[in-house]
Steps between C-alpha positions, in 0.01 A plus 500: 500500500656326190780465277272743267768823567768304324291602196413867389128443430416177780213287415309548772150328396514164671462632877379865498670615782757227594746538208556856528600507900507327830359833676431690757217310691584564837614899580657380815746223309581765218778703770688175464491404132819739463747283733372150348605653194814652550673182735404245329701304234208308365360663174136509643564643786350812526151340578287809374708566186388349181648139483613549121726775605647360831580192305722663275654720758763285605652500165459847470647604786788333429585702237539893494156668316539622168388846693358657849116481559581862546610600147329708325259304338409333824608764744098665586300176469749292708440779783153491439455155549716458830375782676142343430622173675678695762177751582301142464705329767552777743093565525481088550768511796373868628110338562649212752624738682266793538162275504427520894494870455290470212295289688520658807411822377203390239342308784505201273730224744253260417576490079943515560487212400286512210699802357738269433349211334296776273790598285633130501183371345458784267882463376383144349228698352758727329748262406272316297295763304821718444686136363219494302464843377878484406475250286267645328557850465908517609616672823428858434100485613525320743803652682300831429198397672649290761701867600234663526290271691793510752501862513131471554523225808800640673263878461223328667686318770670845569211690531297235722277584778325206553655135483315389241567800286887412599387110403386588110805739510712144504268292300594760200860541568539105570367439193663724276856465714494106360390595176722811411812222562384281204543777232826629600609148471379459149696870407859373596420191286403682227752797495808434655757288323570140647832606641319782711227313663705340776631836602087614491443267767803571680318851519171374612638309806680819606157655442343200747818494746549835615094591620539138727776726630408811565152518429345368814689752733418794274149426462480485878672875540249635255206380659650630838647841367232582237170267485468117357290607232855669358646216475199396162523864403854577461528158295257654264740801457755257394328254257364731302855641343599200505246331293506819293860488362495126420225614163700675234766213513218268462310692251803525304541090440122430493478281265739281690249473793195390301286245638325216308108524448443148401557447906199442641351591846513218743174539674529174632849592678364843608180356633710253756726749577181720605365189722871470652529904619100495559536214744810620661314809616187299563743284745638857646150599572358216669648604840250770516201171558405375804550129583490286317419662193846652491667189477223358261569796244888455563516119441264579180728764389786297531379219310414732221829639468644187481255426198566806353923474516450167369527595100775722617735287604665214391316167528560339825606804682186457766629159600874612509599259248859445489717733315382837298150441684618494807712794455225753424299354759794560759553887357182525614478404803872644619321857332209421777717476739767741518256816320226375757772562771633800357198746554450446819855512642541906473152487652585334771792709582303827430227408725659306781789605534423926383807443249467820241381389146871540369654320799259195373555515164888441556397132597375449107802698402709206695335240322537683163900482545522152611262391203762681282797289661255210468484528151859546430603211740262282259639600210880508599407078593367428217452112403698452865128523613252372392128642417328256691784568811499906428122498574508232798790701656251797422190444681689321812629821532204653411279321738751531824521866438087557477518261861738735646249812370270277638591476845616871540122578466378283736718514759631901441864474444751713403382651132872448438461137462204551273719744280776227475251179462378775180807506377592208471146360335583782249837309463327181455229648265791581245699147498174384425288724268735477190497174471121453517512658114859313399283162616218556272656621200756186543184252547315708189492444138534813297163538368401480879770709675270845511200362592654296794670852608239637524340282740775566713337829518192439502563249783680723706262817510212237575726338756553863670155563482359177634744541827416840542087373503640179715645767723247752570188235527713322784585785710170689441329151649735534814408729781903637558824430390406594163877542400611109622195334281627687162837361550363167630320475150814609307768254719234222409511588125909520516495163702287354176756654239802297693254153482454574163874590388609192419249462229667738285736230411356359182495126426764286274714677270410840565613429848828346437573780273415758769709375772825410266 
C-alpha cells in the first residue's frame, strides 16, 4: 500500500503490486484487518488497507465528509464492495472451523494441514499478478476475473469429493481471494472524493470485524444442520449479486479507472513470488517422505523460500536488522505463530474433547473480540507506547498464551483454559499487529512505503505457511500426541518473536524520535 490514493490516477509503475495495496496474503489474518482499522489512531493502521488512504484518514476523519459513501452516486458500489470483503472474510473464518469435518469426511487427515498453506501460497501468487495487471489495465479486469475465479474455487471446494479435488478448490479461491482485494483498492482511489475514503475504510473493517464474530459459530451450525460443503456454496449465492451491482457505477466513470500501458510486467517479481508459494507447498508436502528424505526436502524447501522472499523484502530483513527490517521479519514470524496455532485449536476441541463444530468455532470468535479491544487499546495509547514496547508487550503475551494452549494438550485440561489462553493471544495479536505497518511506514521513505507494505504481506502469508509445514512434518514424524508437537512448534516460533522484539527499535535518531 502507498500514499498513491491521495491522488485520483496513482502512479503505480515503480512496484507492480506494492503501491496499490498491502493485501490480503493470509485468509486467516484478513477477519482481523477490520478492528486494526477501526481502534487505532495511527493513520496506517488498518494493515490491509492501502497505506495512501489510511494515511490521510486521520485528517479526514476529523472532519465531517462532504457526503455519505451511501449517496447516490456511491450508494450500489459502496455495497458492492463491502459485502465482497464481508463474503471474503466470513469464507476465511468459516474454513478454520469446519476443516476436521472436511477432513474427516474426505478421508484426507493427512493434507489438513496442507489445505491451509495452499491458499496462503497462492494469495502471493495473486497479489502480485493482479498488482501488476492493475497497473496496467486499471481495476475493472482484474476485479472481474479475480470474481470469477473465486466463484470458481469456492464451486470446486463445495462440490469436493476427494481431498485433493477440495485442495485445487482452495488453490483457485486463495488465489483470486488475495487478488480480487487489490482492485477494489485501486476503485476507492480512483472514484471516491478524498473526504470519502476514510469513511470507505471505516466500511471495510466493519466488513472484516463482524465475520471474526459471528462467522466461526455459523459456519459450524451449517455444516452440522445442512452439510460443510454449504458453507462454499451458499457464499457463491452471495458474491455473485454482489459483484454484479458494483458494474454500472463503475462503467459509468470508466475513464476514471484506466490503467497505464507503459507499465510493464514484472516477470522477475512474479517468477520469485512463484518460487516462494511453490516452495511453501513443496515444504507442506515433504511430510508425506520417509526419513530422512522428509527433512532433506523440508530443510531444502526452506532455504529456497528464504531465497525467493529475499527480493521481496526489505534488505536486511533475513538477519533482523534493526528497525523496518526487523519489523517485517517479526510480522512474520508472530503470523507463524499465532495462524499456526489457530487451525489446530478447534481441532483439538472437535476431536478430543467431541465439542460440536459451532461450540469450537466460538474459541476464534473469542479471540476475534479481544483482537478488536486490542486494537482500540493501541490506538486510544497512542505515543504513551511505544512500537517497539506495543509489539514486545505483544508476543509476551502472545507466547504465554500459546504455552498455556500448550499444556492443555498435553496434559488434558479443562478446554476452558484453552478458550481463555485464546482469548487473550487474540488480545495480544491486536496491541501488536497495527503497529507492525505504523513501524514500517515511519522507518520508510515515500518512494519505498508500498513496496515495504507489501512485504508485510508477503511475509506474513509465508510466515503462516511455513508454521503450518513446521507443524505438520513434526507431528507426522511423532508416533502420538500429534496435537502437543503442533503447538510445541508454534510456542517455539512465539518464544523467537519475544527474543527478537527488541530489535524493532531502530538505531540513533529514528529511535529517539520513536520513544519521545
Amino acid at each position: 500500500m502507498s500514499d498513491s490514493t491521495t491522488n485520483p490516477g496513482p502512479d503505480t509503475s515503480g512496484h507492480s503490486v506494492e503501491p496499490v495495496v498491502e493485501t490480503v496474503a493470509s485468509a486467516e489474518a484478513s477477519a482481523r484487518v477490520g478492528s486494526d482499522a477501526a481502534a487505532s489512531t495511527e493513520p496506517d493502521a488498518l494493515h490491509r488497507v492501502d497505506t495512501g488512504a489510511m494515511a490521510e484518514a486521520g485528517a479526514a476523519a476529523a472532519a465531517p465528509p462532504a457526503r455519505s459513501t451511501f449517496s447516490l452516486p456511491y450508494r450500489w458500489l459502496s455495497i458492492g464492495m463491502y459485502s465482497i470483503i464481508f463474503l471474503a472474510a466470513f469464507e476465511a473464518m468459516a474454513v478454520t472451523t469446519i476443516m476436521p469435518l472436511v477432513a474427516r469426511d474426505l478421508d484426507g487427515l493427512e493434507f489438513f494441514a496442507l489445505a491451509f498453506a495452499v491458499p496462503l501460497a497462492a494469495g502471493i501468487i495473486g497479489m502480485v499478478l493482479a498488482g501488476n495487471w492493475t497497473d496496467r489495465s486499471g481495476p475493472l479486469p482484474s476485479l472481474i476475473t479475480s470474481a470469477v475465479l473465486f466463484v470458481v474455487g469456492l464451486l470446486i471446494a463445495g462440490t469436493a469429493v476427494t481431498m485433493p479435488m477440495f485442495i485445487l478448490g482452495r488453490f483457485v479461491h486463495g488465489i483470486s481471494g488475495a487478488a480480487v482485494i487489490v482492485p477494489l483498492y485501486v476503485i476507492v482511489a480512483r472514484i471516491y472524493p478524498e473526504a470519502l475514503r476514510a469513511r470507505v475504510f471505516a466500511g471495510f473493517a466493519a466488513a472484516w470485524v463482524i465475520p471474526s464474530i459471528v462467522g466461526p459459530a455459523l459456519a459450524g451450525l451449517v455444516a452440522e444442520t445442512v452439510s460443510w460443503h454449504w458453507v462454499f456454496l451458499g457464499v457463491i449465492a452471495l458474491i455473485v449479486p454482489a459483484a454484479a451491482m458494483m458494474l454500472p457505477p463503475i462503467l459509468r466513470v470508466r475513464d476514471q479507472v484506466q490503467g497505464d500501458p507503459a507499465v510493464r510486467w514484472s516477470v522477475a517479481r512474479v517468477a520469485w513470488a512463484v518460487l516462494a508459494a511453490a516452495s511453501a507447498l513443496t515444504l507442506s508436502l515433504s511430510k508425506e517422505l520417509p526419513d530422512p528424505w522428509q527433512w532433506v526436502v523440508a530443510i531444502a524447501s526452506i532455504a529456497l523460500v528464504a531465497v525467493a522472499a529475499r527480493p521481496l523484502m526489505p534488505v536486511g530483513t533475513l538477519r533482523a536488522a534493526r528497525g523496518m527490517p526487523a519489523t517485517v521479519l517479526l510480522r512474520l514470524i508472530v503470523a507463524g505463530a499465532f495462524f499456526g496455532s489457530e487451525i489446530y485449536l478447534p481441532y483439538l476441541l472437535i476431536e478430543r474433547y467431541e465439542f460440536s463444530p459451532s461450540l469450537a468455532g466460538a474459541v476464534l470468535t473469542g479471540a476475534g473480540v479481544t483482537w478488536a479491544a486490542g486494537s482500540w487499546l493501541q490506538g486510544r495509547l497512542g505515543d504513551r507506547m511505544s512500537n517497539t514496547q506495543a509489539v514486545q508487550l505483544g508476543a509476551s503475551v502472545l507466547a504465554a498464551a500459546l504455552v498455556v494452549v500448550l499444556l492443555v494438550s498435553a496434559f488434558t485440561l479443562a478446554p476452558a483454559i484453552a478458550f481463555v489462553a485464546w482469548t487473550i493471544a487474540g488480545g495480544a495479536m491486536g496491541i501488536m499487529y497495527p503497529r507492525f505497518s505504523v513501524a514500517v511506514l515511519k522507518l520508510s521513505p515515500v518512494s519505498s512505503q508500498g513496496f515495504n507494505s507489501a512485504a508485510l504481506s508477503i511475509g506474513e502469508s509465508l510466515g503462516a505457511a511455513v508454521a503450518l509445514a513446521l507443524t505438520a512434518l513434526v507431528s507426522s514424524s511423532l508416533a502420538a500426541g500429534a496435537f502437543t508437537a503442533d503447538f510445541a512448534v508454534t510456542v517455539a516460533i512465539a518464544v523467537l518473536a519475544v527474543v527478537l522484539a527488541p530489535r524493532v527499535r531502530p538505531r540513533g535518531a529514528v529511535a529517539a524520535s520513536e520513544s519521545a
